[in-house]
N, C-alpha and C positions, 0 to 999 in steps of 0.2 A: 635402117632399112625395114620397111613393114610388108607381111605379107597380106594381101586384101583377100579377104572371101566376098565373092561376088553377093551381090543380093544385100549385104551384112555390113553393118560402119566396122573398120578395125580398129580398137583404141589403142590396146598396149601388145609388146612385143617385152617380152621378156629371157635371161639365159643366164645361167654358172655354170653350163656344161662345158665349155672350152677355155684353152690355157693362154697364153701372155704372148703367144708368137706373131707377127707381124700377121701372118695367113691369117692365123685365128681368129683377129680381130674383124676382119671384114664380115664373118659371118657369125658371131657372137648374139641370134637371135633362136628361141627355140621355143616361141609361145605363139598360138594367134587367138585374138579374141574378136566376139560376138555377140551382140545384144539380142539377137534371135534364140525366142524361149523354144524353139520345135528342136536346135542342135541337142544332142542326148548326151549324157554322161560319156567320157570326161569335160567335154564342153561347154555343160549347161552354166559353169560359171563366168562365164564368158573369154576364159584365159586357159591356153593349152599351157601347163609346167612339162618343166622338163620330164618328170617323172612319168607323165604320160603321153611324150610322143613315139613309143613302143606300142602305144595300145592296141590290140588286135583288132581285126575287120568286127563290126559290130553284126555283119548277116555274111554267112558260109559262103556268098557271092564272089564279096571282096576280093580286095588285092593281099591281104593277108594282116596291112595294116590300116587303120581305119583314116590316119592323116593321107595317105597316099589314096584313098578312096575319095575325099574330100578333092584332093586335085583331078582324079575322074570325072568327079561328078561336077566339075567345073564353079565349085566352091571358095576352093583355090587358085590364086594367081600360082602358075608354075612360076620356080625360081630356082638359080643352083646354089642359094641359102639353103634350105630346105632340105636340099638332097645330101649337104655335107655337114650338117647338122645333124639329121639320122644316122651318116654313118660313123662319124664319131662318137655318137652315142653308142650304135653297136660295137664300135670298139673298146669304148672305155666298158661299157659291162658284159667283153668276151661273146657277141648275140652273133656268130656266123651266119646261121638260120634267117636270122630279121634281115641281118646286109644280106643276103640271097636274096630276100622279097626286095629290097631297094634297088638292089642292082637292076633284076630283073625289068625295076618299073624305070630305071636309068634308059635303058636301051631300047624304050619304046618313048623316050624324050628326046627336044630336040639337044637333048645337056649329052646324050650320046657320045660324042665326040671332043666334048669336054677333057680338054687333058688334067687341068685342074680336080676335076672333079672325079676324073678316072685313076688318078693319082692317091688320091683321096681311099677310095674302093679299094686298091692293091695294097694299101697301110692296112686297110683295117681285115683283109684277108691273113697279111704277114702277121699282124700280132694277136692275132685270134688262131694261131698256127695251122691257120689252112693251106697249105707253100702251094697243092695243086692247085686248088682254085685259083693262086696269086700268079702262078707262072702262065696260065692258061687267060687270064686277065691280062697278063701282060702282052702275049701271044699275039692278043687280039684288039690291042690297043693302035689305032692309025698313026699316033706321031707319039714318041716317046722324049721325055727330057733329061736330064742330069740327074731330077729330084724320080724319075722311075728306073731309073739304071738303079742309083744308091736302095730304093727303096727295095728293092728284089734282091740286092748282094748284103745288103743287112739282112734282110728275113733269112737268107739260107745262112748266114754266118751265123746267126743267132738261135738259129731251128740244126744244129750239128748237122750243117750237108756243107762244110768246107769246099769242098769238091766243087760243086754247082756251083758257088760262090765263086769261085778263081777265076771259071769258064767264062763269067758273063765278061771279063774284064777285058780280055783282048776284043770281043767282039763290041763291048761297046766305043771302043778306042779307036778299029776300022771306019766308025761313024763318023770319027770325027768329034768325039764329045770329050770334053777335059773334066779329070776327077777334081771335086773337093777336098778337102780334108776328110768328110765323115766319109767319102766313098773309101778312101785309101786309110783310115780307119777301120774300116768293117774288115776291106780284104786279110787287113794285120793280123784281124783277127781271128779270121776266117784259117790263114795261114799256120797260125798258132796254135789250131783245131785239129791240124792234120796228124795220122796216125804215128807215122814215123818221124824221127829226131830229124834225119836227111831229108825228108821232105819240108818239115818246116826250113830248115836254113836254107835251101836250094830258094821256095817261093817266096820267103821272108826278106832275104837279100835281094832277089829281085825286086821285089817293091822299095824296100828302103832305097834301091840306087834311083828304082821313078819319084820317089818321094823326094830324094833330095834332090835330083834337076829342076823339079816342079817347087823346090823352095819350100816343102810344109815338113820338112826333118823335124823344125825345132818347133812347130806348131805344138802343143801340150797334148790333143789328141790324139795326134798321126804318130807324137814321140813316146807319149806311155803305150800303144800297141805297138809298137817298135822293138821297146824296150822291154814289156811282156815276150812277146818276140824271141828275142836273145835269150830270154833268161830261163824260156822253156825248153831251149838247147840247149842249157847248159852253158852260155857261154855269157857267164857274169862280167867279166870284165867289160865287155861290147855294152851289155846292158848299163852299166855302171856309168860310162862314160856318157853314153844316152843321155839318163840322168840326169849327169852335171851341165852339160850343155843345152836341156831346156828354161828357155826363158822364163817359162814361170810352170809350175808344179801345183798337182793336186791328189786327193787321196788315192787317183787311180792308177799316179806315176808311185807316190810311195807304197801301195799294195803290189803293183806286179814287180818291185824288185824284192820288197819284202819274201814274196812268194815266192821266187825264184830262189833266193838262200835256202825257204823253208822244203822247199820240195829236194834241194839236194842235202838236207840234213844238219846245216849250219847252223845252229840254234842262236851264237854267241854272234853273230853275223847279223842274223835277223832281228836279235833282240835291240843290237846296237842301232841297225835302222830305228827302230819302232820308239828307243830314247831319244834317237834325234828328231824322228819327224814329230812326238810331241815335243818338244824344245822350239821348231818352227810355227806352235799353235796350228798342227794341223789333228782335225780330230778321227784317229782309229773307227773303222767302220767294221761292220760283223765279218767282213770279209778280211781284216788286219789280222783278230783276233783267231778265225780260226788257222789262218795257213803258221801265227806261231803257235797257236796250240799242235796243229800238226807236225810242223820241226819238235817241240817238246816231247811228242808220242814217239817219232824218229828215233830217238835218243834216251827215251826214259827220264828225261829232265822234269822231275816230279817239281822242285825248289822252284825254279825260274816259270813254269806254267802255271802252280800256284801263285806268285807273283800277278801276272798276266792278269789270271784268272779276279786278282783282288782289283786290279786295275779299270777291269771290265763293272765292276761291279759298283766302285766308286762312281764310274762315269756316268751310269744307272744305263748302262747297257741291258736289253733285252735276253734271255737265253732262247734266243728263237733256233728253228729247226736244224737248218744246216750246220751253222757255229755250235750249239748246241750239242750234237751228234760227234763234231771233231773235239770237242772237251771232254767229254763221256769217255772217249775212245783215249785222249790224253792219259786221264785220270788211270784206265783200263791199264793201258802199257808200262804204267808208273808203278806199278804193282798197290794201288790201291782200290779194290775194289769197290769198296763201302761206296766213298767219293763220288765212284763210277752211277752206282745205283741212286746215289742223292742227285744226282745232276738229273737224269733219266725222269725220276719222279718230279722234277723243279720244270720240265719243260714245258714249254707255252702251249705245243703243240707236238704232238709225236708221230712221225709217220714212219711207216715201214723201216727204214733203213734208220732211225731211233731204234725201235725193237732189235734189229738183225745188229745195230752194235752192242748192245745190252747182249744178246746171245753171244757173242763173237765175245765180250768181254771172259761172261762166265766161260765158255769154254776153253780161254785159254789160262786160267786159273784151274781148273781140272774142277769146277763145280756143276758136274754133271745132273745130280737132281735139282737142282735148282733151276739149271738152261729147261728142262722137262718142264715143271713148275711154273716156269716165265711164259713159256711156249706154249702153254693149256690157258694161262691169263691172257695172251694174242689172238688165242682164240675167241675166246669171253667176250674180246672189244667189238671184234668181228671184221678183225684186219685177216685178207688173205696171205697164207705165205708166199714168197716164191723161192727159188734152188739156191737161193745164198741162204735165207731163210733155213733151209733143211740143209744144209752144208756144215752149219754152224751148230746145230740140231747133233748131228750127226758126228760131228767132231767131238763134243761134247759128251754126248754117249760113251764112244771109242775111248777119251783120256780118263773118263771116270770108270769105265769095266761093266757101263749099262748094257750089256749082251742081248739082253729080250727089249729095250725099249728102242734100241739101235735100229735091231729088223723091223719093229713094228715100223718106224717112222721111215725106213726106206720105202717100206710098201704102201705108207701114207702116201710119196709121192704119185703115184699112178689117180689117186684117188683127185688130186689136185691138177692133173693133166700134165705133168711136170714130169721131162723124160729126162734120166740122170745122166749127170756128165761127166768126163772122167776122174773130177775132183769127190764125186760124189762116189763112185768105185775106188776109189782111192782109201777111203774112209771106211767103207767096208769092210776092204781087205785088212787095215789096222786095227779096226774091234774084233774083227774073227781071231789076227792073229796075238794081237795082246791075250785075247784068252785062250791061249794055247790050243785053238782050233786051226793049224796050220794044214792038215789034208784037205781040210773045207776051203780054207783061205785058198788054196792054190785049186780045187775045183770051181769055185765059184770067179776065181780069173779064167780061168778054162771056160765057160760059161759064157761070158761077156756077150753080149751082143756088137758090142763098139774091139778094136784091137787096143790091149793093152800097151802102156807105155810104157817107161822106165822107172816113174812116179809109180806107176802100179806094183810092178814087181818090185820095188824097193822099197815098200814097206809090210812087204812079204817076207825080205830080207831083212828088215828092222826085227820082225816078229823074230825069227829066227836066231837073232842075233841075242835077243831076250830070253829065249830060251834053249838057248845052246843047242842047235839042230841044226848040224853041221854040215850032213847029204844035203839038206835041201837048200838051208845057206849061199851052198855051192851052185847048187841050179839058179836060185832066183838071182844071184849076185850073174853068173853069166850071161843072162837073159839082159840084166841091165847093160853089163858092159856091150853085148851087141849095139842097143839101143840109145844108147849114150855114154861112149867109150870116154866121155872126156872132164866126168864129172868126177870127182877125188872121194866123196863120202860113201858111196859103196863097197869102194876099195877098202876104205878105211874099216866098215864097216868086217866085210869079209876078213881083213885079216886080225880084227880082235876075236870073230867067231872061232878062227883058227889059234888062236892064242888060248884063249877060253879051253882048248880041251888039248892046251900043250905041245900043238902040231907047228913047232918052229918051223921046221921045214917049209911049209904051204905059207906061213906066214912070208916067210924070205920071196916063196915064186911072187905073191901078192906084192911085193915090194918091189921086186926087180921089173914086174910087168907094169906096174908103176910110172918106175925110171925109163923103160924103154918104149911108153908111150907118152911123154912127156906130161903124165898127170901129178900134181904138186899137192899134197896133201896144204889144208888151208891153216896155220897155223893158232892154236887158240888164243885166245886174248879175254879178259876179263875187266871190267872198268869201274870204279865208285864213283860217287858225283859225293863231296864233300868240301863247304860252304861256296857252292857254285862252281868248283872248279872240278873237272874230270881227270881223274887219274888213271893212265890203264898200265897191265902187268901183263906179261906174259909168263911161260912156263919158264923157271929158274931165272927168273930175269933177276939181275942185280946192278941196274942202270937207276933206279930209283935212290932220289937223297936218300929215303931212311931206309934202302933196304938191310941193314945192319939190325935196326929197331925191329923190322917188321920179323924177318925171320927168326929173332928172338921170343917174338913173341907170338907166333904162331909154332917154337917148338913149348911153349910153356905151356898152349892151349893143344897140344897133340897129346902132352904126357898129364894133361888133365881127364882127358876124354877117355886115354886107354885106360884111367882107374876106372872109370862107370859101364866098360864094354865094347868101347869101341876096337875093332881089329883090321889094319888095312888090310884091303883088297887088292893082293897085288895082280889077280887076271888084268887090269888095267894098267900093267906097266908091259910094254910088249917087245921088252929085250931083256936076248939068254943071258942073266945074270945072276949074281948068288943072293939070295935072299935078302939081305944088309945092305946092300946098291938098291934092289929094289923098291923095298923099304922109303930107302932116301930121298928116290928117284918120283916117289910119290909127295913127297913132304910141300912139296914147291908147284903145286897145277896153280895156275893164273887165279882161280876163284876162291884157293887158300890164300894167298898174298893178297887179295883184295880185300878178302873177312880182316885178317890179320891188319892192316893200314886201317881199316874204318875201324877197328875196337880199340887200335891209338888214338885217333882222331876224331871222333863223333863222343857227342853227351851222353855219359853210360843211362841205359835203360832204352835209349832211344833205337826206332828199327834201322837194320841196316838194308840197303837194295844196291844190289849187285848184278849186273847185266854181262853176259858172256854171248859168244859169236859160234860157237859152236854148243852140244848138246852137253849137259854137266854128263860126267862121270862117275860111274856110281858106287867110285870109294867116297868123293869129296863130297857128294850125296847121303854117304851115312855118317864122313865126318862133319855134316853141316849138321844135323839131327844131334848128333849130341853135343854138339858146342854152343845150339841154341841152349840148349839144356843147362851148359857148364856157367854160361857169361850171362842168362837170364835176359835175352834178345831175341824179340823177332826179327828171321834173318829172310830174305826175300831175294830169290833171284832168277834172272829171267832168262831165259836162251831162245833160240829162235821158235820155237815149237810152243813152249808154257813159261808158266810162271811155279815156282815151289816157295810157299811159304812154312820156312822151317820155326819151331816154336815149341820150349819146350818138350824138347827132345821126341818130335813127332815132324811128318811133312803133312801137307796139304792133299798131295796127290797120293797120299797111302799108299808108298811105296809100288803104284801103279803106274809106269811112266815106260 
């Protein structure tokens, strides 16, 4: 098809702006040429390229663009080539502004009413993520088809408006219009977008039951968001069966069930997917890579993410942004920092939430000046922060004992327009009271402008607990149980504080109030990962094959330690007993029997990492300190709060925790 400019022979019509689709083809032209020397630049060579049919109006008059001036001025034959040529140009290089001038000149055509061509329009609104403009297009469209239903419940599934998504679907249905696959596609999706667990399954299964009367269940599209679907409910088995019973599979069925292990923590699950689907010659995509590095962060699975991580790299996989950021953060929770900071510097591209995991790393390592340091180089690039940004900032301060750089960088946030939230008072209240600034701590929640939470005053109560401050202990520990009567670590918390200065009695009411509120203290547990296999211990546990070996050989590493100093702590045994139970009573925390099994079982010299589910204790905290010392090991372990790396008879977090 050739466009004529009147007056002018046309010779050649030329185009590589559009793709391989049936549509495309018909209008696969984007040049018009002129042997007339008066046309001006870009024209004068007698060929319009693709590159210049964007060109602006060549006098302030114009229509904005100079090709659509040409059809004014009656140079051009009108055609709706022409008009969906431009806007696929504007969509492919993101130009909303230029499809506003198109549009515009649409609606003073007779292509007006053009479904085709208006269809066209509301694409390149939706992927240039203007929804209003696209809804407001659709509004006002005279006849709509299948392909502008789909195209409006994809733009809001893909633009996070789930919601809006759902809505169009009944009322397209009233019309009388039957969905495709991609439409019943998007809603899956759209579905699996939604905030709560119960809302996906309620609208998920709704569609699955129209999907399978309509026959597109086992379609590869309609079934891997199906199967995405299930699996972000949690409900793997549904997904799994999905699965099996699609006819044929591709990287986006084996990514969302991949995902679906990795989001609930399965690592051994996920990984076995990701051997099989290479086994099928299907190839790992950035999005395979990151949801197991994600399950490996879950878990602390340093071995099997290195793995992954060498896999990636064979394949001459990219460390582009997103995957990227979920390896950094792998690395982070593995207890390797370094790792952490090489990944970080290897990145292709760094944006914000690169940086904010880099922060988020150092600061759960307790490498307080450093996060400062990193945070002054964020500046430098001339990335602005936002309140995760100062969150992690702030956290960081707090576990390292940065008191003056802490304040400064809260009152930073004002400066950045950024009003604090209650994670950010939270943080506060933990550097004040880590530094034994506990009358300020509890003024400055006094202060608040926002009401404090449970989270707030209990780590008012942390502080407290830190430094044996018993009255107030009592206040902040009350304040929480008001607030959240149903949470166990306050409890717990208060009645070590009460133990701490000998007060069995108060300890006993903490207990029995406990028992009579049906709150269950969480019990601890401790876990190594040695040659890929996880092993976990609990306190006095003697269910383990070598627990014979082990407890021998963690009394042989106890009566090594008490030659160089060390002396348990028995405040952290908190039953009336006599000294020698005590004692005993100490011998066996879940993260002694975990040290004790890995100095049997791992290559001497090599570090050991150790992951616990509650906070270390801070006998097993000073006998970690000097059994790095005694056995010449970096001893590494994580709990939900930090990381401590013990080493030569010294921690990480300077006895600041």
């Amino acid at each position: 098809m050739n466009f004529i400019i009147r007056k002018f022979k046309c010779n050649r019509i030329t185009s590589s702006l559009l793709g391989s689709t049936q549509s495309a083809s018909r209008f696969s032209t984007a040049a018009v040429a002129s042997d007339d020397p008066q046309i001006s630049e870009p024209f004068s060579s007698g060929i319009v390229q693709d590159k210049d049919l964007l060109v602006k109006s060549l006098h302030p008059s114009g229509t904005g663009l100079h090709i659509l001036d040409l059809l004014d001025e009656g140079s051009l034959e009108p055609n709706p080539t022409l008009y969906h040529v431009l806007l696929k140009k504007c969509t492919f290089l993101r130009k909303p502004k230029l499809g506003k001038i198109v549009h515009a000149h649409i609606l003073n055509s007779a292509f007006r009413d053009d479904v085709v061509i208006l269809n066209t329009l509301l694409n390149m609104y939706a992927k240039c993520g203007c929804l209003d403009d696209a809804r407001n297009s659709f509004d006002e469209m005279p006849v709509r088809d299948m392909v502008t239903w789909t195209t409006l419940i994809t733009a809001y599934s893909q633009h996070d408006r789930p919601f809006d998504a759902l809505l169009l679907f009944p009322q397209m249905l009233s019309l009388g219009l039957f969905p495709n696959e991609f439409t019943l596609s998007s809603l899956l999706k759209a579905s699996a977008a939604l905030p709560e667990t119960t809302q996906i399954y309620f609208h998920g299964t709704q569609l699955h039951g129209f999907s399978f009367k309509c026959g597109f269940h086992s379609n590869v599209y309609v079934g891997s968001s199906l199967l995405d679907m299930y699996a972000r409910c949690g409900c793997m088995d549904e997904a799994h069966f999905l699965f099996d019973v699609l006819t044929t599979k591709n990287e986006v069925s084996w990514n969302a069930l991949i995902a679906g292990h990795a989001r609930k923590g399965q690592v051994d699950h996920a990984l076995r997917l990701f051997l099989k689907m290479l086994r099928r010659d299907f190839q790992p995509t950035h999005f395979t890579f990151s949801s197991i590095f994600g399950a490996c962060a879950s878990t602390g699975s340093l071995e099997q993410g290195k793995w992954v991580h060498a896999h990636m790299i064979k394949s001459g996989g990219e460390i582009i942004a997103f995957m990227g950021n979920t390896l950094l953060h792998m690395y982070a929770k593995s207890g390797s920092i370094q790792d952490a900071k090489m990944i970080f510097d290897r990145l292709a591209k760094r944006d914000l939430v690169s940086w904010n995991s880099m922060l988020t790393a150092y600061a759960q390592h307790g490498l307080g000046k450093e996060a400062v340091q990193f945070f002054q180089e964020m500046l430098r690039v001339g990335l602005v922060p936002n309140d995760i940004t100062f969150l992690c900032l702030l956290t960081a301060c707090s576990r390292a004992g940065l008191l003056d750089e802490g304040r400064y960088y809260f009152k930073l946030m004002r400066k950045y327009n950024i009003e604090p939230g209650i994670s950010h008072y939270v943080t506060i209240v933990d550097l004040l009271g880590r530094a034994g600034l506990l009358d300020e701590a509890k003024r400055f929640i006094n202060e608040m402008p926002i009401q404090p939470t449970a989270a707030v005053w209990g780590a008012l109560l942390g502080a407290c607990r830190m430094h044996k401050n018993v009255e107030m202990g009592s206040f902040a520990a009350e304040r929480v149980f008001e607030l959240d009567p149903t949470d166990s670590g306050p409890h717990v918390l208060l009645s070590n504080i009460y133990a701490s200065g000998d007060r069995w009695r108060d300890v006993a009411k903490v207990r029995k109030l406990m028992k009579e509120s049906g709150v269950k203290k969480e019990p601890a547990c401790s876990w190594v990962e040695i040659q890929n296999t996880v092993h976990m211990f609990v306190a006095n546990d003697d269910s383990h094959p070598q627990m014979e070996a082990i407890h021998k050989k963690w009394e042989e590493i106890s009566v090594r330690i008490k030659e160089i100093g060390y002396v348990p702590d028995m405040s952290h045994v908190l039953f009336y007993m006599d000294q020698q139970e005590r004692e005993a009573k100490l011998q066996y925390h879940s993260e002694k029997l975990a040290l004790a099994f890995a100095l049997l079982n791992s290559p001497p010299g090599s570090t050991i990492r150790i992951k616990k589910n509650i906070r270390v204790c801070g006998d097993c905290h000073s006998a970690f300190k000097f059994a790095s010392r005694v056995v010449k090991r970096e001893i590494i372990v994580r709990d939900p709060n930090r990381f401590h790396h013990f080493h030569d008879g010294s921690c990480s977090c300077g006895d600041y925790w």
